[in-house]
N, C-alpha and C positions, 0 to 999 in steps of 0.2 A: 811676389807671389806668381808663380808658371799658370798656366792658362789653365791647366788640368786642375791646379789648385782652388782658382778662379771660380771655374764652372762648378765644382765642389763644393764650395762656399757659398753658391748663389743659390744652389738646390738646396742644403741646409737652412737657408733664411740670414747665412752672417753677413751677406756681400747683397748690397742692392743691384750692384752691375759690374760687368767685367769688360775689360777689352780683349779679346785672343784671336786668334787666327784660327779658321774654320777647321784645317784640319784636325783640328783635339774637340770639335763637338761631335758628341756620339748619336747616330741618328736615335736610340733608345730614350736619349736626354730630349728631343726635339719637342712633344708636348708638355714639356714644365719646363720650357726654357724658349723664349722671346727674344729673332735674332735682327739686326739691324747693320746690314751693312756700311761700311765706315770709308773704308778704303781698300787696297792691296800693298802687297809685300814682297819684297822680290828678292830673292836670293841674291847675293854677294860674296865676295870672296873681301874677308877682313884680312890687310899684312899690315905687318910695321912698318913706320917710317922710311926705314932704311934699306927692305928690303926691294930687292931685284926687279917688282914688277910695280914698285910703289908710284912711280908718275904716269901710270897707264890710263887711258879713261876707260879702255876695256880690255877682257882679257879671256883665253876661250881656253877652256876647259883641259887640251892637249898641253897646254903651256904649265898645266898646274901638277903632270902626272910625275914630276921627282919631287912633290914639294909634301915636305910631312905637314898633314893634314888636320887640325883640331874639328873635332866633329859631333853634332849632338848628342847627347846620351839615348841610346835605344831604350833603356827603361822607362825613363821618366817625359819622353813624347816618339810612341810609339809609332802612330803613326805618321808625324811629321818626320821622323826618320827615313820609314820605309818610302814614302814620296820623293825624297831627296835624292836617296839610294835608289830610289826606279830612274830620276830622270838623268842620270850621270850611267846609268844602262842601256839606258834609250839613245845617251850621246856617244855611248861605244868606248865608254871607260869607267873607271872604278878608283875611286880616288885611296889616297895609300896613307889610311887611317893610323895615327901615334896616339893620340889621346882621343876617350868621349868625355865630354864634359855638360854637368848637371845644367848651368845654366850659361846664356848669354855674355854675364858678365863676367862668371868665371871663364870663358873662352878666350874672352876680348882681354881681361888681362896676361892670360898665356901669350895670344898673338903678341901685345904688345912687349912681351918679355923676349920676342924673338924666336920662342919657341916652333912654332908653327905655322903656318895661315887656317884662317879660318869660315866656314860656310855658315854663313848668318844671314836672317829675313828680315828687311827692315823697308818702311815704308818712308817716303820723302813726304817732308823735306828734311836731309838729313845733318844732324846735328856734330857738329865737329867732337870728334874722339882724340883723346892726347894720344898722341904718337901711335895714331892708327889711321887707315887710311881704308874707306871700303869703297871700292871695285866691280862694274858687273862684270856677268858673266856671258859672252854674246850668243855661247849655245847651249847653256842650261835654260831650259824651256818648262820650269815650275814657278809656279806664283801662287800667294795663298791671301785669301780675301781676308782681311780685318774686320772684324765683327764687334758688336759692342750687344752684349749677352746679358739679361736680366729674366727675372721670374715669369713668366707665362701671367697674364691677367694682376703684373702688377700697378696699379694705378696710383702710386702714387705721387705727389704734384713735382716735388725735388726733383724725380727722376724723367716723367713726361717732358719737364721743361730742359733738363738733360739730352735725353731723345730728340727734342725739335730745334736744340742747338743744333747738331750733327744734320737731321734732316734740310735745315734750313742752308745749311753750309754743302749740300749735296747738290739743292737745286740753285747754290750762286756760281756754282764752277759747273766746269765742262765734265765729260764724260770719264777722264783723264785724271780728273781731279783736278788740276788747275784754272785758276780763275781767268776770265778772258781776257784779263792783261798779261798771262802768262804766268804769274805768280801762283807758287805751291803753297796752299792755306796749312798755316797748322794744323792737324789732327784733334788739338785739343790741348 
C-alpha cells in the first residue's frame, strides 16, 4: 500500500497506522491525523549487480547524467516527485528520465533487470536486495522524515503501546538514530 494510500485508509477509519514519508502528508490532513516521527530516508541511487558504478560506496550526481534513469511516478506521489526533481536542479542537473514507475518494487525489479538505475528513499538499516545494490548520492541534498501516522485522538491500547515501542526506541539511540554502540536499530 503507497503512503497516499495509507493516509487514505487511516482517514476513512480502515488503517489504525501507517508508516510514510512526510512528504505525501497534506497540511489539510494535519488535524485528523497524529504524526510521530520515526526516522529518515535518504535518497539512493539503486543499480544492478553488474553494473559500472556497482562497488562504489558513493557516487555524485554528474556520474549519473548518461545513465537512463527509472524514476517515480509524478502521478501517484506528487509531491515526492517534485522534491526529487527540485534537488537534482538545485545540483545543476536533471537527470534523463526512460521510465516512471508506480511503485518501489516495480522500480527495483526494472533496475535489477538491467534496465535503468534507479532514485529510491530508503531508511537504514538496509536490507540486502537480490542483485541490487543501493548507493548514496554525495550531492543530492533531500531527505524525507519517516513518520508513523494514525487518527488524531485515537486511543486505542494496540496502538498506544505501538507508539511507545518507537518512542522508547528514539530515546535508546542517539540523535542519528544509532544506538551508542553504533548499531542501526531496526525500524520495526
Amino acid at each position: 500500500m503507497s503512503s497516499l494510500q495509507q493516509i487514505m485508509a487511516i482517514k476513512d477509519g480502515l488503517l489504525d497506522a501507517g508508516i510514510v514519508y512526510d512528504v505525501h502528508v497534506d497540511d489539510r490532513d494535519a488535524p485528523m491525523l497524529d504524526l510521530h516521527r520515526i526516522g529518515e530516508g535518504n535518497t539512493m541511487v539503486a543499480v544492478c549487480e553488474g553494473h559500472r558504478l556497482a562497488d562504489r560506496d558513493a557516487i555524485s550526481l554528474a556520474e549519473l547524467e548518461r545513465e537512463s534513469v527509472l524514476w517515480p511516478m509524478r502521478k501517484s506521489a506528487p509531491r515526492y516527485y517534485e522534491r526529487l526533481m527540485a534537488a537534482c536542479a538545485e545540483a545543476g542537473t536533471a537527470p534523463r528520465i526512460i521510465q516512471e514507475c508506480t511503485t518501489n518494487s516495480i522500480m527495483l525489479s526494472l533496475v535489477a533487470t538491467g534496465m535503468g538505475v534507479g532514485f529510491v528513499t530508503a531508511t537504514p538499516p538496509l536490507s540486502s536486495l537480490h542483485k541490487i545494490r543501493l548507493i548514496p548520492i554525495s550531492d543530492l541534498k533531500v531527505s524525507f522524515e519517516v513518520l508513523l501516522v494514525c487518527r488524531a485522538r485515537d486511543n486505542s491500547a494496540a496502538l498506544q503501546r505501538f507508539i511507545a515501542m518507537f518512542e522508547r526506541r528514539d530515546r535508546e539511540t542517539g540523535e542519528d538514530g544509532h544506538a551508542s554502540d553504533g548499531h542501526v536499530p531496526p525500524l520495526g
